[in-house]
N, C-alpha and C positions, 0 to 999 in steps of 0.2 A: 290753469289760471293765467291769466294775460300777467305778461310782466313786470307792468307798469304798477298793475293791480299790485299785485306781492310787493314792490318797492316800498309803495306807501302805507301797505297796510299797517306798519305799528303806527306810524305816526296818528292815523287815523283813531286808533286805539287808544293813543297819549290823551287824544281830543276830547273824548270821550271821559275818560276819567278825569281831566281836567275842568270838566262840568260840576266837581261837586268840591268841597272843602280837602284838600290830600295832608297828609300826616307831616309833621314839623321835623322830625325825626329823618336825617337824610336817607338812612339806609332801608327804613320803612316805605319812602318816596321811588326809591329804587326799586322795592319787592313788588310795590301796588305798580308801576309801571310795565314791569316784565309778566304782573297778572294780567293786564288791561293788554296783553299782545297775547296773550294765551287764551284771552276769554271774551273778547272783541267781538261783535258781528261779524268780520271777513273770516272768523273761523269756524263759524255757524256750528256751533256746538262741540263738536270734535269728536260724531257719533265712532265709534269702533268700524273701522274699513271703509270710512269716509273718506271725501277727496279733505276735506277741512281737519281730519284726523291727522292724516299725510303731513299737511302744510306746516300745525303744530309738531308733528315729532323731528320736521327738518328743521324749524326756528330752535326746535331744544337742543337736537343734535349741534346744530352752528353755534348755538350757546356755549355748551360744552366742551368744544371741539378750541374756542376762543377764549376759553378762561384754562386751558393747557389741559386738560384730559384726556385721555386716551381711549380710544374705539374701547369696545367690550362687545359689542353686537358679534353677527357671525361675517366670516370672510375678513374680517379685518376692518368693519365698517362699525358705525353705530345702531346699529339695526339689527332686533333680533326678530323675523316675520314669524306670524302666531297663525298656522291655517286654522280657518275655521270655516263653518256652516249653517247657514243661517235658515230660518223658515219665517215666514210674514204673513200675514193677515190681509189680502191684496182686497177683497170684498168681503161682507158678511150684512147679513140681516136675521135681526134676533127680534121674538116677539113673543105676546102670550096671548091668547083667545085674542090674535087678530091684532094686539096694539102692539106696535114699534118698541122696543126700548132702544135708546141712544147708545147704539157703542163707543167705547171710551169715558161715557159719562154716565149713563144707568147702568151699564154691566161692562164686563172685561174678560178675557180668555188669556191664555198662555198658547200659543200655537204649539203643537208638536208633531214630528211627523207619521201619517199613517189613521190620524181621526176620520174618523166621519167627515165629507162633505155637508150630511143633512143631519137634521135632529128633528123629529115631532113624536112629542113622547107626555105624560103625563108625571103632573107635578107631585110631591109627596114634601110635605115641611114637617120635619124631626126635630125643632130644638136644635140642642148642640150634636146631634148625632152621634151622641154614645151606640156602641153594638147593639147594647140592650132596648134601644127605644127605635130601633128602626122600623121592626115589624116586615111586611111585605111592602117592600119598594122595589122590587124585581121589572125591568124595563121605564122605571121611572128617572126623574130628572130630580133627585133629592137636595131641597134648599135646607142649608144649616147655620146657624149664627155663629160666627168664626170668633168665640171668642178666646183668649189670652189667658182666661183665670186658670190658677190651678185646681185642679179636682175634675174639671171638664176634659175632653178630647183635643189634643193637637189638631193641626192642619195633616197631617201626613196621617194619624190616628181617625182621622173622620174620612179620609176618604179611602183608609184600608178597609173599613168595615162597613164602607157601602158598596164598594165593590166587592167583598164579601157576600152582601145578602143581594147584591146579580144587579145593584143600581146603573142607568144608565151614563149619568154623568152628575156632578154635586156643583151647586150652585151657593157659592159660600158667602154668605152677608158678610162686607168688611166694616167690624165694629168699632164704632163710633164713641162707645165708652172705653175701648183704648188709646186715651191721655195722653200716654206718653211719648206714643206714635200716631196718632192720628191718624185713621185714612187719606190719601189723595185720590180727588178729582178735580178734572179731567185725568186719565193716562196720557203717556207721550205719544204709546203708539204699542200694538199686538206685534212682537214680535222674539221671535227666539235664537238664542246665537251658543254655537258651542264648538268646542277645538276638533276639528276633524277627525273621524274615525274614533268619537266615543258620544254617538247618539241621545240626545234626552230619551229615559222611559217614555215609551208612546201607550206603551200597556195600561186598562186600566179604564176609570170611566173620564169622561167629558172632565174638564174642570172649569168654572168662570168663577168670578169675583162678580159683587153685586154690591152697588150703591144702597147702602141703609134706604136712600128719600125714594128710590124706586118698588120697594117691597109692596107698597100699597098696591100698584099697577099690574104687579105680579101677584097676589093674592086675589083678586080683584074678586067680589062672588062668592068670598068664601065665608063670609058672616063674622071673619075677624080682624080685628084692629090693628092695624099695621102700629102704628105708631106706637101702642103700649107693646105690643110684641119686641121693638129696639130697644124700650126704654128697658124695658125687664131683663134682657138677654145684655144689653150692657152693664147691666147692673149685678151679672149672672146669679138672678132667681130663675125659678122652675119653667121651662117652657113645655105649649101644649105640643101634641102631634098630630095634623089634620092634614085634608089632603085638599089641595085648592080644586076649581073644578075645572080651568078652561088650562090648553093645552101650551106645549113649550114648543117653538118651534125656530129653527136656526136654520140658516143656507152660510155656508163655510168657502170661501175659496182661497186658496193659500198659496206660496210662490215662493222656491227654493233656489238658493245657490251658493257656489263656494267664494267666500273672498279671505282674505288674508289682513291683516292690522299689524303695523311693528309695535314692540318694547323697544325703547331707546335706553342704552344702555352705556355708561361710561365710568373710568377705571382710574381713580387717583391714587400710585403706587404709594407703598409705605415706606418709611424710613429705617422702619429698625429690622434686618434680617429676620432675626428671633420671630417675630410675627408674623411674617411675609404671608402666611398660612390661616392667617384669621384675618380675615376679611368682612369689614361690617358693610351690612349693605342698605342702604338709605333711598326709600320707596316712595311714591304718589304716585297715584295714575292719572293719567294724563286725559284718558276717553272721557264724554260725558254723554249726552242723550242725543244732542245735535238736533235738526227739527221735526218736530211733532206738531200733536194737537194743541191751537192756540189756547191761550189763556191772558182773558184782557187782549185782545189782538196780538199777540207776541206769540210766535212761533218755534222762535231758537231758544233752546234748552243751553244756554249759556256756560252754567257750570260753575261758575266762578270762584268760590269758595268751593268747590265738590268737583274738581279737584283742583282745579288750575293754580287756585292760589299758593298750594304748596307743591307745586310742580316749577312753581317760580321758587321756592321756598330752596329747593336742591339746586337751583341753578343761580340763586345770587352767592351759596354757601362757596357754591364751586368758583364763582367770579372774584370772591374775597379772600378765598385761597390761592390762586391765579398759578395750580402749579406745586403749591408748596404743602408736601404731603404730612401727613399725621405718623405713630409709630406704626400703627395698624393701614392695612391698605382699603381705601373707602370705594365700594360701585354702587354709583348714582342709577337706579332704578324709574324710568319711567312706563310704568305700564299702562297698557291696552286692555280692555275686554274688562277691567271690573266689573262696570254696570250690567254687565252680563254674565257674572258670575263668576268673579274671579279670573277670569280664562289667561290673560297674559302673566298674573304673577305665578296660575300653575300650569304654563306652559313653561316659566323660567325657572322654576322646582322641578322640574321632570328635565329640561334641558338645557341645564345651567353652561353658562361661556365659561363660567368658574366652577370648578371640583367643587360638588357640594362639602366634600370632607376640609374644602377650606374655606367654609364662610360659618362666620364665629357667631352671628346675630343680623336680625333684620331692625328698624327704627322705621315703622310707615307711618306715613300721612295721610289723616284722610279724617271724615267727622269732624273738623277743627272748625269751629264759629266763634272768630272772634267778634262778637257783635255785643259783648258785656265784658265786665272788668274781671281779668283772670284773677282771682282770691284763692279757685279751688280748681283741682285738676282731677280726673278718671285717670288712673295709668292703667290700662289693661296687662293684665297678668302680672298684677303687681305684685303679689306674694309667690312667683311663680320661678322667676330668676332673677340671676343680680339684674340685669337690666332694672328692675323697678325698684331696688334700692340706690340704684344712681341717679334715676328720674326724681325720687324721694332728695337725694340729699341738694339736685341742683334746685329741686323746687324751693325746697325749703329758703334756703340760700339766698331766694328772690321774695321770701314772705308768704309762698303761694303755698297750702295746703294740698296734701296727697290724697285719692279714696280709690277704694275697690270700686269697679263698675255699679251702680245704686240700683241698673234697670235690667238685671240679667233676663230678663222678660224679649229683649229686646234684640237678643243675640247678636249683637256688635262684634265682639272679639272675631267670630267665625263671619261675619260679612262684609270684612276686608280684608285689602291684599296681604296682612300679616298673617291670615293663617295657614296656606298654603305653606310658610317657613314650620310653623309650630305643627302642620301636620307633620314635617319633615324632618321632625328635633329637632330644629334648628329653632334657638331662642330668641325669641321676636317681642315688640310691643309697638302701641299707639297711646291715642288722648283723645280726651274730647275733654270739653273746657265744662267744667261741673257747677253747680249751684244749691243754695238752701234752700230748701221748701218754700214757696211762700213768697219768694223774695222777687224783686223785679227783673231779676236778671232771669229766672224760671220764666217769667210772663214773657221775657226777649225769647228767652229759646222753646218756648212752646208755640211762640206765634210764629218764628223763622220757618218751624216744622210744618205748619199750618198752609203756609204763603209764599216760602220758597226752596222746600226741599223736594227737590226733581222737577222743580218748574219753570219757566221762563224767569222768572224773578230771581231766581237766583244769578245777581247780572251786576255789573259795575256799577249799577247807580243804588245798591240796596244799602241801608244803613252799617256801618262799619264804626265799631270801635278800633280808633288807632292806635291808643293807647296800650289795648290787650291784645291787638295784630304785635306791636311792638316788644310785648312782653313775654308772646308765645315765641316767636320768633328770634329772643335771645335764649328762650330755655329752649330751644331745640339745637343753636351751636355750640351752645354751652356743654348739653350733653353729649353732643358728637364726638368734642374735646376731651371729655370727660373719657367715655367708651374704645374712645381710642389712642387714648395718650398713655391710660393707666396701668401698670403692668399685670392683671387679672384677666385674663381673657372673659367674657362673657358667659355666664353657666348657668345651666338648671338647677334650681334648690332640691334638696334631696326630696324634701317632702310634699313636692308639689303634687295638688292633686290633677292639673292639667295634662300634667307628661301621664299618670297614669291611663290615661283614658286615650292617648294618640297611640295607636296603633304601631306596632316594632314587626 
């Protein structure tokens, strides 16, 4: 990047968010500034082994390094590099008896290495693709409704049992009667990324994702209703099994290489000997999507709140400490490769700067929308360890109510950087900002999910409540102080049923 370019880049940033009403609250005004230099156009997204990835983990590292922190990365730097491998989607054309569907926008694939080039094979639609209802689908391309309900087949359950009965590849409707996640389209972009020398399964059949409003175009011929077919399967009543008549047919080209991402990594020592050994570690990532498929003409997957905004969140805590440590010794975690599956915080579990036997608890960030008034809080693994009766007591404290995750449907806990600690014993938690049924703050966060989660919208100019940016962001130092000032180290409840189930 030209020099000049990087100079100006935050101010450029300031610009930007200075386009819209900024929070009254000075230290608020400070946290949305140092977003607006994390989430900015000149850092075009911060895709994982991007040059704009790079530029962010050196602004973080400078942050850190000038609010008195100390390296934690390897060699004595801030930097902990995460090899990985990537595979992409460089061309494809997907169709059915002849007509186009739009990829990124009627269907979607997971690249992985070693598929097929080509696909022309015949369709078979099973419902939910229970084992039972498959029948012969043996060299077919089997379409199934991907739905959420219990009593139906998983995702990972529907496509063991079509590769079981010899299916070619599954083509999974992403359903539209799941509410609380919504599908997204457009995609950013087909591609797959994982830490070097531990391969995605390539075994197995084909897998895409399929636009619900596409089904008609893909049944086309076949005498039945597209549209009552979604209505029914989101509804999850009985579906038929028919077999469409005109063929599937796909050209694949894909295009592989190795790059590398850093974790930014830094180490605010503690005060009290006695603890030197329990080390609480204070997590966001930092990657986001970077540019993809536009949406409304916008290209960069900005990120903003997901995660930038509390990757500012660790670096104002560290600026208002300036240096001045806790009893407990705090490393500020910036990771890489989430959106890709975790990859940087379990490169940092497998090859920690710090003796995992001394890190006491993880605190990440991530899911956090403040865009309605914080009343109620999710504290994941709340009944799991002390961590979320300390979460419980600073909420309280501020008026805000506590709750168990409401959507376990939606498997949050395991798809952020906190579970790689919890697969690790290591006692970890997060938040997302909770609501009542019903209430306009559900209508805020169901439309966010809608319109800008993994999209370009998600960007400094989207609606922001200041108020609850202000509120989550005092109950997050509050409890850092808490966790680490108080002479209990952080522990598993005896009775948790989480720890039962991680793996020793």
């Amino acid at each position: 990047m030209n020099p000049i370019v990087r100079r100006i880049a935050p101010l450029c940033c300031l610009a930007l968010a200075a386009q819209r009403p900024l929070p009254s609250d000075p230290e608020t005004r400070a946290w949305w500034a140092t977003t607006a230099d994390l989430s900015g156009d000149v850092m075009e997204g911060r895709d994982t082994g991007s040059s704009g990835h790079e530029r962010a983990a050196r602004l973080v590292a400078d942050r850190f390094a000038k609010a008195g922190l100390k390296p934690a990365g390897d060699g004595g730097s801030y930097f902990q590099r995460v090899p990985m491998h990537e595979v992409r989607v460089e061309r494809i054309s997907v169709s059915v008896g002849g007509r186009p569907l739009r990829f990124l926008h009627d269907i979607m694939m997971n690249p992985v290495p070693g598929m097929p080039a080509t696909l022309d094979a015949a369709l078979a639609y099973r419902g939910y693709c229970a084992a039972d209802a498959l029948g012969d689908v043996r060299g077919r391309i089997v379409i199934c409704h991907g739905t959420h309900r219990a009593g139906h087949p998983s995702d990972a359950e529907r496509t063991v049992a079509v590769q079981a009965a010899g299916g070619a590849g599954v083509v999974t409707i992403a359903d539209p009667g799941f509410a609380v996640e919504p599908p997204r389209w457009p995609f950013a972009y087909a591609r797959t990324v994982w830490i070097a020398g531990k391969p995605p399964e390539a075994r197995g059949p084909v897998r895409f994702t399929l636009n619900a409003d596409a089904l008609a175009a893909v049944i086309a011929g076949s005498g039945r209703d597209a549209a009552r077919l979604i209505a029914a399967g989101a509804a999850g009543q009985p579906l038929p099994s028919f077999d469409p008549p005109r063929p599937f047919r796909a050209s694949i080209r894909l295009t592989q290489r190795s790059i590398d991402s850093p974790n930014v990594l830094a180490f605010l020592p503690g005060t009290d000997p006695s603890m030197a050994a329990q080390t609480i570690v204070l997590s966001a990532h930092l990657d986001g999507y970077g540019p993809g498929e536009p949406v409304a003409g916008d290209r960069i997957y900005n990120g903003t709140l997901d995660d930038a905004a509390y990757v500012a969140l660790l670096i104002r805590l560290a600026e208002r400490r300036a240096g001045k440590g806790f009893r407990r010794p705090l490393l500020f975690a910036a990771f890489t490769g989430e959106e890709k599956g975790l990859l940087g915080a379990r490169w940092f579990v497998d090859h920690s700067t710090v003796a995992k036997s001394r890190i006491a608890a993880d605190i990440n960030l991530d899911q956090i929308r403040p865009i309605f008034p914080l009343k109620l809080l999710t504290v994941h693994a709340l009944d799991d360890t002390s961590l979320g009766d300390d979460a419980r007591a600073v909420a309280v404290a501020m008026g805000v109510e506590v709750q168990r995750d409401p959507e376990p449907e939606r498997n949050l806990l395991r798809r952020a950087d906190q579970w790689p600690f919890i697969q690790a014993g290591i006692p970890a938690t997060a938040f997302v900002f909770g609501y009542r049924a019903g209430s306009e703050s559900e209508r805020i966060y169901r439309q966010w999910y809608r319109t800008g989660y993994h999209k370009p919208q998600d960007d400094l100019d989207q609606p922001i409540d200041w108020q609850a940016a202000t509120d989550f962001n005092r109950f997050f130092t509050t409890l850092v102080a808490r966790i680490a000032d108080q002479p209990a180290a952080p522990s598993w409840k005896p009775a948790s049923s989480l720890r039962s189930q991680i793996p020793r």
